[in-house]
MIDOSE-1310 file (N, C-alpha, C; in nm, 2 decimals, decimal comma, always signed):
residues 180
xxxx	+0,08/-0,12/+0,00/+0,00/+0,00/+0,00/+0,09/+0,12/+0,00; +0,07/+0,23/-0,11/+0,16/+0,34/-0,10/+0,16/+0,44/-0,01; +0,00/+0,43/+0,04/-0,02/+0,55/+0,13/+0,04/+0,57/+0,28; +0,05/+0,41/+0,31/+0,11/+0,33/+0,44/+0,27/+0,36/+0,41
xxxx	+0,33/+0,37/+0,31/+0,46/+0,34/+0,27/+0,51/+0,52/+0,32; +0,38/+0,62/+0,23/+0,41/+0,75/+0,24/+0,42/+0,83/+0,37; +0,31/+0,74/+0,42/+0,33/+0,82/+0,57/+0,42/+0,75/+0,69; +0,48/+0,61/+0,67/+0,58/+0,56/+0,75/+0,70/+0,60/+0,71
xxxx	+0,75/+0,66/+0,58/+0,88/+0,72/+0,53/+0,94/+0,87/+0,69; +0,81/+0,95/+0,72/+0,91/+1,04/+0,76/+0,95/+1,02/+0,88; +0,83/+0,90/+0,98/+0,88/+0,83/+1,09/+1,03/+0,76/+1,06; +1,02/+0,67/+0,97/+1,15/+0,60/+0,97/+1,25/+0,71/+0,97
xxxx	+1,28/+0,81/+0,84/+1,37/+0,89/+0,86/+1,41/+0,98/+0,99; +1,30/+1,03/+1,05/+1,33/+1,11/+1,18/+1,40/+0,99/+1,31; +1,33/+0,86/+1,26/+1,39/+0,79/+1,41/+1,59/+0,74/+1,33; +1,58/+0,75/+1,24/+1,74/+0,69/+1,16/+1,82/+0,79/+1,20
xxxx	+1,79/+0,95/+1,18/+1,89/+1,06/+1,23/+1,85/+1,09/+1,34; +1,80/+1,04/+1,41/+1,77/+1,13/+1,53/+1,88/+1,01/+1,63; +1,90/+0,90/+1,57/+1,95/+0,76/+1,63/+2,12/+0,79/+1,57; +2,14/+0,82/+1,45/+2,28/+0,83/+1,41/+2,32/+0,96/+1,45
xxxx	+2,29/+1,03/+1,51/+2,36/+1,21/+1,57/+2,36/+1,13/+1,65; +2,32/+1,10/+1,74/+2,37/+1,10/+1,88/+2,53/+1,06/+1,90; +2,56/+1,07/+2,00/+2,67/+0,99/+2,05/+2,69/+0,85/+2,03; +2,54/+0,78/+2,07/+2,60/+0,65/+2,10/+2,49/+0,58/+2,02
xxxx	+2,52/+0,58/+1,92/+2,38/+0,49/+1,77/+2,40/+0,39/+1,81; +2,29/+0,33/+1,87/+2,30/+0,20/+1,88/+2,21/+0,13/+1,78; +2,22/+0,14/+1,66/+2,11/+0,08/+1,55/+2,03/-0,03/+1,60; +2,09/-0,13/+1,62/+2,08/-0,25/+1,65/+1,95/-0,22/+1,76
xxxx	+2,00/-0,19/+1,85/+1,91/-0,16/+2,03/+1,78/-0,09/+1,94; +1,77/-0,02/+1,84/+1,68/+0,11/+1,82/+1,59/-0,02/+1,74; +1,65/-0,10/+1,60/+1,59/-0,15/+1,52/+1,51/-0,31/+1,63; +1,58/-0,35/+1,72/+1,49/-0,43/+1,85/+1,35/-0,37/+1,90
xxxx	+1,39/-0,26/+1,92/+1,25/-0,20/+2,04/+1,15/-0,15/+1,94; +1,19/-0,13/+1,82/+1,13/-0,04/+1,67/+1,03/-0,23/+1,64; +1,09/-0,28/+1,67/+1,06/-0,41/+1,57/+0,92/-0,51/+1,66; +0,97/-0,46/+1,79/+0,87/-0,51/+1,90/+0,71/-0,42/+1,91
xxxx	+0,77/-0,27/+1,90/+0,66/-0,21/+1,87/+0,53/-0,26/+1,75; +0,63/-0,23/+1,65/+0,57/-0,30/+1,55/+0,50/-0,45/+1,52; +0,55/-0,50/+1,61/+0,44/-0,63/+1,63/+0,34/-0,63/+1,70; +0,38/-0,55/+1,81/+0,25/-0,51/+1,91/+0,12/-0,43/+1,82
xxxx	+0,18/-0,37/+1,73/+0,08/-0,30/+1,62/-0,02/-0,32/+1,56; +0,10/-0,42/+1,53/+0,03/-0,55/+1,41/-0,07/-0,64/+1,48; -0,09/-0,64/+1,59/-0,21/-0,70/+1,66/-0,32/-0,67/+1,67; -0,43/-0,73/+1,57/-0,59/-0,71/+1,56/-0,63/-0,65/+1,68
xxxx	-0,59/-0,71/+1,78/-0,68/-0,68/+1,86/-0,63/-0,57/+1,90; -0,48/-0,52/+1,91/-0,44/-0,37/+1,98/-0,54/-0,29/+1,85; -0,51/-0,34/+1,79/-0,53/-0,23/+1,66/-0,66/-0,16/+1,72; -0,81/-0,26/+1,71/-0,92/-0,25/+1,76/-0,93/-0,15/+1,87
xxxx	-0,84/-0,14/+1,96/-0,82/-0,07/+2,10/-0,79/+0,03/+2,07; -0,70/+0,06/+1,98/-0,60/+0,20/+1,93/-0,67/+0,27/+1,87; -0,77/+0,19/+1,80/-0,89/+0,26/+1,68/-1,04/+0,32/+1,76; -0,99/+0,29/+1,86/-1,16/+0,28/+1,94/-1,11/+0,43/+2,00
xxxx	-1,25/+0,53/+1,95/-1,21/+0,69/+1,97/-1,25/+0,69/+2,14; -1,26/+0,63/+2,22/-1,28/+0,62/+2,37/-1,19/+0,59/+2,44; -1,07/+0,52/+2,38/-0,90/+0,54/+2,41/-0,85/+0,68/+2,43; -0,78/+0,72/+2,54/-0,74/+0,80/+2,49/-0,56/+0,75/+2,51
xxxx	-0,50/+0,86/+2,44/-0,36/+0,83/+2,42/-0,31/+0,79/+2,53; -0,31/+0,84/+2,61/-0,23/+0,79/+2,81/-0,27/+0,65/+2,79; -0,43/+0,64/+2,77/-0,46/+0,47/+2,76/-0,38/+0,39/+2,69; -0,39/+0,45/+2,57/-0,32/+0,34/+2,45/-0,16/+0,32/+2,46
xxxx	-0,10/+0,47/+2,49/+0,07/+0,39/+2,55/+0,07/+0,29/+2,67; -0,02/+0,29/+2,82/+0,00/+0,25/+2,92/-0,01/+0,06/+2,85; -0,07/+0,09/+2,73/-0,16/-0,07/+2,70/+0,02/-0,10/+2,59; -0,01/-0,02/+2,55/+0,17/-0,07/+2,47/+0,27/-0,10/+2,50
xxxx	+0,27/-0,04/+2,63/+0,43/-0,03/+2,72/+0,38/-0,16/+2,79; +0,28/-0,20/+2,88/+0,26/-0,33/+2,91/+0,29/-0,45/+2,86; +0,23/-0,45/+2,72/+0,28/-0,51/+2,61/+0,38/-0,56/+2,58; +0,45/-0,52/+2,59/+0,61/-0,48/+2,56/+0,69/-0,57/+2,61
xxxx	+0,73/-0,69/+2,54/+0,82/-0,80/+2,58/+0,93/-0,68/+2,71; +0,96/-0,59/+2,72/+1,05/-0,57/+2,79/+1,05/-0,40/+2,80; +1,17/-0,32/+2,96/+1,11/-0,22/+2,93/+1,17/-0,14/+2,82; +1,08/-0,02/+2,77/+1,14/+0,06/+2,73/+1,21/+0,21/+2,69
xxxx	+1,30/+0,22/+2,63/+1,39/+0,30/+2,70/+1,32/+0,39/+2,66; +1,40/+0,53/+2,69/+1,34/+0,69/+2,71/+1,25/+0,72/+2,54; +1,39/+0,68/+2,45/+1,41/+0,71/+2,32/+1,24/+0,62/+2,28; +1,26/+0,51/+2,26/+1,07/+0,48/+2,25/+0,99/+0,48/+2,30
xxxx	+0,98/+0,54/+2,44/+0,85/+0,59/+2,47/+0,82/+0,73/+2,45; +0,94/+0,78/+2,41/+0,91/+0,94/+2,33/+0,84/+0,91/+2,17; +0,90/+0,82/+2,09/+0,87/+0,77/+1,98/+0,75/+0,74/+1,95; +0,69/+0,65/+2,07/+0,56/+0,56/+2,06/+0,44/+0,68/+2,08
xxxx	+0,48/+0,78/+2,18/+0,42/+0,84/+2,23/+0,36/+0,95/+2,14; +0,50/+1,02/+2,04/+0,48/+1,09/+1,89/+0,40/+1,01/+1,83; +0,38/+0,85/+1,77/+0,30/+0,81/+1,69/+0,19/+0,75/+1,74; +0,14/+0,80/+1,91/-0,01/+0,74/+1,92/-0,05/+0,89/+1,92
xxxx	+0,05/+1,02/+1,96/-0,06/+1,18/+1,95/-0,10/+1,16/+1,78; -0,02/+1,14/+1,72/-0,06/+1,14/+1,59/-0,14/+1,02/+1,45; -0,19/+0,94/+1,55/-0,25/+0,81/+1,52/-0,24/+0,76/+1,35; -0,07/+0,74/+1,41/-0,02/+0,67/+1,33/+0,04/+0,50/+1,36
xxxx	-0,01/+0,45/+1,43/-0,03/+0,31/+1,48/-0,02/+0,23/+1,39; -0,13/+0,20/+1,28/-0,08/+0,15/+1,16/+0,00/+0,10/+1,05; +0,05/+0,25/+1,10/+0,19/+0,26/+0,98/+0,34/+0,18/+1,11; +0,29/+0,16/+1,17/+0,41/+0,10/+1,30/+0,47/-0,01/+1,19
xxxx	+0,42/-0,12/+1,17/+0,51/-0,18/+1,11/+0,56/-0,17/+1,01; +0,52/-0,06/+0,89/+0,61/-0,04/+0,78/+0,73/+0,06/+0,84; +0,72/+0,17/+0,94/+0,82/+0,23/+1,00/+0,89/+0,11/+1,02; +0,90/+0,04/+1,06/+1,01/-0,09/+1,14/+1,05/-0,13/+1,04
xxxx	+0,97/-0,17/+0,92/+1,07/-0,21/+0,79/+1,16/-0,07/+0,72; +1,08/+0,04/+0,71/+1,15/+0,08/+0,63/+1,31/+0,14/+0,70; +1,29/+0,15/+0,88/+1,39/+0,21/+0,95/+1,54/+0,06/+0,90; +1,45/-0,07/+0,90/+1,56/-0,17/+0,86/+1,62/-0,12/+0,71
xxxx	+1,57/-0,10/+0,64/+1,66/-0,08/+0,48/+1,73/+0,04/+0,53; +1,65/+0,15/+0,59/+1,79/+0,25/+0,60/+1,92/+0,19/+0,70; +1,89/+0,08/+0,77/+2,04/+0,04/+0,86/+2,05/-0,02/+0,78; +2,02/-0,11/+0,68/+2,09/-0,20/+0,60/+2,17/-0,13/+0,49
xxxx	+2,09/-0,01/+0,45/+2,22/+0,07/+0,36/+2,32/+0,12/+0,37; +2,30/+0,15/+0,51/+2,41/+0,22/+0,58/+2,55/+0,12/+0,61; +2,47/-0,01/+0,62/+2,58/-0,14/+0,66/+2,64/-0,21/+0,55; +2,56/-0,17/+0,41/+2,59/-0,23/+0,26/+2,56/-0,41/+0,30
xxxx	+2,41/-0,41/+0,40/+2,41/-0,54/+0,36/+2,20/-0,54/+0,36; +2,19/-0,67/+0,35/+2,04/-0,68/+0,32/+1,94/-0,77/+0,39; +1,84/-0,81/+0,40/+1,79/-0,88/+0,51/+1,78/-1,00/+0,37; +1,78/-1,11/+0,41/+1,71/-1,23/+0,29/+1,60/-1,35/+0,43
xxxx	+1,53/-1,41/+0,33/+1,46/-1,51/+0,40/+1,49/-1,62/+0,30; +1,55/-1,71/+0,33/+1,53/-1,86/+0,32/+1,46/-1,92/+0,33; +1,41/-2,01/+0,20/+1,28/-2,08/+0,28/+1,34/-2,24/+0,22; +1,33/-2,33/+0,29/+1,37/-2,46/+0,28/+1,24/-2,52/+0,34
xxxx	+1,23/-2,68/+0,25/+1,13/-2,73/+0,25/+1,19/-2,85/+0,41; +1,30/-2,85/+0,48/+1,36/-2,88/+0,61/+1,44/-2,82/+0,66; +1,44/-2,84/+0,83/+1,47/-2,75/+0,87/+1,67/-2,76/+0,83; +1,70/-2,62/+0,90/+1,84/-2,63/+0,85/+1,93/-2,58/+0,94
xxxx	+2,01/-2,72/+0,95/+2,11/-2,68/+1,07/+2,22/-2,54/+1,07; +2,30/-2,51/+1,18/+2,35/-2,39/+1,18/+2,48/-2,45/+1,06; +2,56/-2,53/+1,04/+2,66/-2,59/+0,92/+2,56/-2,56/+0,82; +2,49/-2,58/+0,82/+2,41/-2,57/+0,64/+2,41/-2,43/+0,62
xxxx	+2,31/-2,37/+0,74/+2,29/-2,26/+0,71/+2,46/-2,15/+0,66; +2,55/-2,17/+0,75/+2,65/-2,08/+0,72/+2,73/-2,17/+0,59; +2,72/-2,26/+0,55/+2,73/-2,27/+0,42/+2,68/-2,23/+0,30; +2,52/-2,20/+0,29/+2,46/-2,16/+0,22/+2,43/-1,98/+0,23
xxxx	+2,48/-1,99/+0,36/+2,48/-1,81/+0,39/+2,61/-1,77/+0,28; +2,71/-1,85/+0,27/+2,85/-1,80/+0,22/+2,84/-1,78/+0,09; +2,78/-1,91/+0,02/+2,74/-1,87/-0,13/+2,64/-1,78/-0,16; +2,57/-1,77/-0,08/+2,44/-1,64/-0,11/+2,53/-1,50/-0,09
xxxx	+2,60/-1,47/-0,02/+2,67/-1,36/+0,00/+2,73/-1,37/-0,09; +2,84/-1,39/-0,21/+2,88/-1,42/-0,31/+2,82/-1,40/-0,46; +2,70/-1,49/-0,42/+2,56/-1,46/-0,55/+2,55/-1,31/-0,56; +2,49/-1,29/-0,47/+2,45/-1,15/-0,42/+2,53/-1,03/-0,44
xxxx	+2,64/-1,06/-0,40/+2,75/-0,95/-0,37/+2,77/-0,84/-0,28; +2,69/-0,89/-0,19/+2,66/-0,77/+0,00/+2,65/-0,92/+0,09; +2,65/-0,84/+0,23/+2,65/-0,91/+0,31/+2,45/-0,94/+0,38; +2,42/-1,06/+0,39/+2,32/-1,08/+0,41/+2,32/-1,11/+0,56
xxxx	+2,17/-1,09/+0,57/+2,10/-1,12/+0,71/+2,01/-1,23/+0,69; +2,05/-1,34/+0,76/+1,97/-1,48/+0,66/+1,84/-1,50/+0,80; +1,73/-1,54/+0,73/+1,64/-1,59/+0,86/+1,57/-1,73/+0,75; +1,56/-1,82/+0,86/+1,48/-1,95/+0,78/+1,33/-1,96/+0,76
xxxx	+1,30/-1,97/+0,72/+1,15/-2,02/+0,70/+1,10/-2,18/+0,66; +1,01/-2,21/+0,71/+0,96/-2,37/+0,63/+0,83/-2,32/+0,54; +0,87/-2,43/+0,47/+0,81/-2,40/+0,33/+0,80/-2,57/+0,25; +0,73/-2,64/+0,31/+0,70/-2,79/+0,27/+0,65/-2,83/+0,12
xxxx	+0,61/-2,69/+0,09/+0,55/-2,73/-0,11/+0,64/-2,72/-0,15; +0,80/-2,68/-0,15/+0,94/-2,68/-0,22/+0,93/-2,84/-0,24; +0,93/-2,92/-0,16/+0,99/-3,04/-0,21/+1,13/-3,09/-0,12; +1,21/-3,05/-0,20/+1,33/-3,01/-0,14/+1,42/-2,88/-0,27
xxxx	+1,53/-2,87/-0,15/+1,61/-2,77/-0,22/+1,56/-2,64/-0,17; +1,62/-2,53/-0,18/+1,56/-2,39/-0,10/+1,50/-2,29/-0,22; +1,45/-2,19/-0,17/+1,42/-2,05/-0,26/+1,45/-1,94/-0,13; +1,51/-1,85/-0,20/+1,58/-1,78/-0,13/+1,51/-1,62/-0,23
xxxx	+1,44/-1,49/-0,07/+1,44/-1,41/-0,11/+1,49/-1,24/-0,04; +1,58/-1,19/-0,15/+1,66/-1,09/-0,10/+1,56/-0,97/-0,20; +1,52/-0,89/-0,07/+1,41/-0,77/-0,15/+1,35/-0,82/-0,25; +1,39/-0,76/-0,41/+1,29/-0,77/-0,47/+1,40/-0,90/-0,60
xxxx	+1,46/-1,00/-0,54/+1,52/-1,06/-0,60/+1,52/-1,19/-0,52; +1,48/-1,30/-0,64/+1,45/-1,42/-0,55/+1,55/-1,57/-0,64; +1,61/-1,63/-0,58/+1,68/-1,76/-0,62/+1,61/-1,88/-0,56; +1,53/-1,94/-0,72/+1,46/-2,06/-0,64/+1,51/-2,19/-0,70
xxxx	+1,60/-2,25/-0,60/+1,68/-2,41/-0,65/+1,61/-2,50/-0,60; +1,48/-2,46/-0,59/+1,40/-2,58/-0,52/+1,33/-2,72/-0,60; +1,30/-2,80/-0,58/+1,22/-2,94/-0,66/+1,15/-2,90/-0,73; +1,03/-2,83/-0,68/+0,91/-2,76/-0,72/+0,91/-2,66/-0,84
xxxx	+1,01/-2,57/-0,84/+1,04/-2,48/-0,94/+1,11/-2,51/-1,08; +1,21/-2,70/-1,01/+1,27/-2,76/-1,12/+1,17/-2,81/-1,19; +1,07/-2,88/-1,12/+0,92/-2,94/-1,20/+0,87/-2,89/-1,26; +0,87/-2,75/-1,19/+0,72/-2,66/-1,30/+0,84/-2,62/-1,47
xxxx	+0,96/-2,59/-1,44/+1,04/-2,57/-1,54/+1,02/-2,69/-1,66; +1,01/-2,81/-1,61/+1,02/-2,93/-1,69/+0,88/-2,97/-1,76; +0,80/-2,91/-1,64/+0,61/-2,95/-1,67/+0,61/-2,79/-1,84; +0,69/-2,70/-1,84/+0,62/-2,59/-1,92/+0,72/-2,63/-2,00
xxxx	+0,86/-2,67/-2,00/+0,92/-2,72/-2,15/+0,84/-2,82/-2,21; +0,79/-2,94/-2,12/+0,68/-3,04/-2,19/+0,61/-3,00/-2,28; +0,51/-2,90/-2,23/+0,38/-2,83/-2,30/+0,43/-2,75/-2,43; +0,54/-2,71/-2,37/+0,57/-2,58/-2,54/+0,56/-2,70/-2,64
């Protein structure tokens, strides 16, 4: 959705500089507590609560910060607190993505998801992490996924670029040379 995209752009930017001036950027710490929010967001049922005009804002942080796998620091409850005066709740979790591509530009590397049709030990994984970083030519951020319709073999997706060596994609390749 572009509108979600347009109005999470100037959160992401304000929390990226306002995190890299400081003294002590801790990207990492900011993209954690950024990323927890955002799940808390993402929850139908907060949403429902956030959306309900009989909330008022003191309500909806005290129900967030509860929430909140853990506490948090000064910097996101100033943040959370900017995007419930301004009931932008919604857009929480594209802020959380898009604040990740700006650390990942900054780091020249990229988030990928793996999806393997079994699971995959930490040796597979950092083997297959090595040649993907290679393919690629940046350093990736690998996370697994299961994905049982592959068959076997993986499909691997980095943004808007996807490598599928899986069974399933070899079939469908063999099933459409058949038909031509």
């Amino acid at each position: 959705m572009a509108e979600l995209a347009t109005i999470a752009r100037p959160y992401a930017d304000a929390l990226f500089k306002a995190v890299t001036s400081g003294a002590g950027a801790d990207l990492a710490a900011t993209a954690a507590w950024l990323d927890e929010l955002a799940a808390v967001a993402a929850n139908p049922q907060m949403r429902q609560f956030a959306d309900n005009p009989k909330a008022t804002a003191e309500q909806i942080f005290a129900v967030f910060s509860g929430v909140a796998r853990s506490a948090l620091p000064r910097e996101a409850q100033n943040f959370l607190r900017a995007v419930i005066d301004n009931r932008r709740l919604g857009a929480l979790p594209e802020v959380a993505s898009q604040f990740r591509v700006l650390v990942n530009s900054r780091s020249g590397s990229s988030d990928a998801v793996v999806y393997s049709a079994f699971p995959m030990d930490a040796d597979a994984l950092a083997s297959v992490s090595d040649a993907l970083q290679k393919r690629f030519g940046r350093k990736l951020n690998l996370s697994v996924a299961p994905d049982e319709s592959l068959i076997g073999g993986i499909r691997v997706v980095v943004g808007d670029e996807v490598l599928d060596t899986s069974v399933k994609a070899r079939l469908e390749q063999m099933k459409a040379a058949l038909i031509a």
